[in-house]
N, C-alpha and C positions, 0 to 999 in steps of 0.2 A: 537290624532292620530299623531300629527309631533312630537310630544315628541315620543311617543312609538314607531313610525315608523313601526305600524301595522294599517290594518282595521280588524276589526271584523263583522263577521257575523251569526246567528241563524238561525233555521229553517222556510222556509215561511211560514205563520200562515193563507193566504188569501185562494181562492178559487184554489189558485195549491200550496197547501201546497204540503209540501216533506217530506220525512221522514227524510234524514239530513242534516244537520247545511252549509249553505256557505256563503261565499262574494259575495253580489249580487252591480253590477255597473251597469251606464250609458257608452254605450262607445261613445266616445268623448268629445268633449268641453260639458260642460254645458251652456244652458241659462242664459246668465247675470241675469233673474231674480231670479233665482234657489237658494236659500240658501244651500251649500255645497263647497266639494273640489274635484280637478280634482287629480290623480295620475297615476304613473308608478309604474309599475312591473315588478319583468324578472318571475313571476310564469306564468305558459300557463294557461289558464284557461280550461272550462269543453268544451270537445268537443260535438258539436249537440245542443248545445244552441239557443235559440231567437235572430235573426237579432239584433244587437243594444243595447244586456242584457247580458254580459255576468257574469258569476261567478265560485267561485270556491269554491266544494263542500268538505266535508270532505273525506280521504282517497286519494285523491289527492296529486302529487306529488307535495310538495312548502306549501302544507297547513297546517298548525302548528294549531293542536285541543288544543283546552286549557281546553273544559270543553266534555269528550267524546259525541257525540249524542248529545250536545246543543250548544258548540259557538268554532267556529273556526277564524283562522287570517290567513292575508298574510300578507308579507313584500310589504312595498310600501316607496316610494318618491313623498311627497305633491308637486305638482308644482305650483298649485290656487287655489287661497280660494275665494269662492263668499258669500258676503253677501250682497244683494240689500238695505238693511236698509237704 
């Protein structure tokens, strides 16, 4: 991801699945314990979201489809990397 200075994302496969592909985040800090990475964006993400979840779906403004109907990106700047190990 900080080489490509993309995240990507698919469609949710869980019990709220969607029918298409987004960038799904934590918004804010992450838990020190949490193996990942924190970022910026200037893409707005999807309005009506989960308190806390946001993401961005395909056909959205900012969000670069790569594979139609399966995996989209946004442009981001990594600012923290956690890896508790």
């Amino acid at each position: 991801m900080s080489s490509s200075g993309q995240v990507w994302g698919r469609r949710r496969g869980n019990i709220y699945a969607a029918l298409r592909p987004a960038v799904k985040a934590w918004d804010g800090p992450l838990p020190e314990e949490i193996v990942g990475f924190e970022f910026f964006t200037d893409v707005e993400p999807d309005p009506d979201q989960a308190p806390g979840w946001p993401q961005w779906s395909e056909g959205r403004p900012g969000v670069i489809i790569l594979e139609s109907h399966e995996l989209v990106a946004i442009s981001v700047i990594v600012t923290k990397r956690h890896d508790p190990r």
